[in-house]
C-alpha distance (Angstrom), angle and dihedral (degrees) to the residues before:
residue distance angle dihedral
X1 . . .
X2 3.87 . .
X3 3.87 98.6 .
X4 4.04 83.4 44.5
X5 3.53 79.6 61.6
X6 3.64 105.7 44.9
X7 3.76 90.0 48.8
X8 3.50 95.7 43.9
X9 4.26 76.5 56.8
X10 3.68 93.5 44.3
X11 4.44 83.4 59.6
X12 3.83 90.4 55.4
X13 4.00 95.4 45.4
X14 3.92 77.6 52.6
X15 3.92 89.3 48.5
X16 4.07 87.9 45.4
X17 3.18 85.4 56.5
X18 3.68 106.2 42.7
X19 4.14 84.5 54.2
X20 3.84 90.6 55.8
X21 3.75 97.2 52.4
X22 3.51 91.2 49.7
X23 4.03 94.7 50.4
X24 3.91 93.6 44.1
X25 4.03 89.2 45.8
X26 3.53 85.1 105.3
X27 3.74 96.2 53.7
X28 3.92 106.9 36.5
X29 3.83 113.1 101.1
X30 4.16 97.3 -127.8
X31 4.03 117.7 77.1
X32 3.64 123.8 -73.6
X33 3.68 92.5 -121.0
X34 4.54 85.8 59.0
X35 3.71 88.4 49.7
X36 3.95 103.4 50.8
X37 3.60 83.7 37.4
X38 3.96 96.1 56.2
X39 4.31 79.1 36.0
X40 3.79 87.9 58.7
X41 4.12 92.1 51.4
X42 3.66 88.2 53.2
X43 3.79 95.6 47.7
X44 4.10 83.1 47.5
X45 3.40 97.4 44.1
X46 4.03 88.1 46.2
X47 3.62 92.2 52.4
X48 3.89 94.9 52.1
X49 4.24 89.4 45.0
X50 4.20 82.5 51.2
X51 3.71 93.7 48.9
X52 4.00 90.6 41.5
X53 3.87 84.1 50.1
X54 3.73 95.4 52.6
X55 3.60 101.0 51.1
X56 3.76 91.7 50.1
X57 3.74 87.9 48.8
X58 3.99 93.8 48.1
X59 3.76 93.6 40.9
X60 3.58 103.2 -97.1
X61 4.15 103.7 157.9
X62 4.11 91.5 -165.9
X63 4.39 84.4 63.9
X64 4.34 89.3 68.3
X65 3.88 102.2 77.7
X66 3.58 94.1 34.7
X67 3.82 91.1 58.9
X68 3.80 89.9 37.2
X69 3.81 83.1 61.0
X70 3.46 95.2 36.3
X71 4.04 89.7 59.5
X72 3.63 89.6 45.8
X73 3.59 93.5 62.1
X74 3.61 88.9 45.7
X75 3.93 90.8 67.6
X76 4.07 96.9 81.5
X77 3.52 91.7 47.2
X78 4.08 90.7 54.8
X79 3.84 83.4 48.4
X80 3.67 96.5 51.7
X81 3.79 93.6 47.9
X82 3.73 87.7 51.8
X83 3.82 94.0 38.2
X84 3.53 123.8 39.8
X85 3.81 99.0 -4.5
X86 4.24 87.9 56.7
X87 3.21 95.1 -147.8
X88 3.62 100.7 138.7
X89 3.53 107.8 174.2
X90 3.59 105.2 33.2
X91 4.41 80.3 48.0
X92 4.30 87.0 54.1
X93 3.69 93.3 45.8
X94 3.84 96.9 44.4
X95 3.95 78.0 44.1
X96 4.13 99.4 57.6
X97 3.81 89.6 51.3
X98 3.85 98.5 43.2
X99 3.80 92.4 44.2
X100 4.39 87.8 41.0
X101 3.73 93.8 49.3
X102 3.66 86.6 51.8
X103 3.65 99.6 45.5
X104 4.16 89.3 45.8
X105 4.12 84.6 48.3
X106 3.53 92.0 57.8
X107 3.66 107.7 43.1
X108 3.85 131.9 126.4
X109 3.87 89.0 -113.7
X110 3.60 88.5 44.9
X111 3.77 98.9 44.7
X112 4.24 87.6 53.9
X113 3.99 84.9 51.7
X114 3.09 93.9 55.9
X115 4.11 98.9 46.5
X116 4.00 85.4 46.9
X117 4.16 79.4 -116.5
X118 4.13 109.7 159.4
X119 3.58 122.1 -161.0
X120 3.94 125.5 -178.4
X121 3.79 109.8 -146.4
């Protein structure tokens, strides 16, 4: 239920960020057609993270290696925010919740879920 969470949070940083492409379109230095196009990959890739999010959050067992991938390809972005992009806190924080979504998505408890295994303690 957490990680549903956090990826269902991951979808609106991509919607966030979506929103400001489009608004600085005017001001960015590549063509308008590059930046609603890289816009309209965010808004995709946001709507896959939200749909990801939502079946972890309702249940779904199919949504856990999707967002295991999902936070895997998440990884160079936290380095490039870190890296070249020096961005060093925004890079740590996007860092804790890529690298705690994983961890949560690949748990014992979360590893049962998904199998459908039950055990009584």
């Amino acid at each position: 239920m957490i990680a549903g969470a956090a990826v269902i949070a991951e979808a609106v940083a991509g919607l966030v960020a979506t929103v400001l492409l489009l608004v600085g379109v005017d001001s960015a230095f590549l063509p308008a057609g590059s930046v609603v196009g890289e816009a309209g990959m965010f808004l995709l890739s946001a709507a896959a993270l939200g749909f990801v999010g939502w079946g972890l959050v309702t249940g779904r067992r199919w949504a856990r290696t999707p967002a295991i991938v999902i936070q895997l390809l998440l990884l160079p972005v936290v380095y490039s925010l870190i890296g070249p992009s020096h961005q060093l806190v925004l890079g740590i924080l996007t860092g804790v919740v890529v690298a705690g979504t994983f961890l949560l998505l690949i748990s014992e408890p979360a590893r049962l879920w998904s199998m459908d295994v039950h055990q009584d303690r």
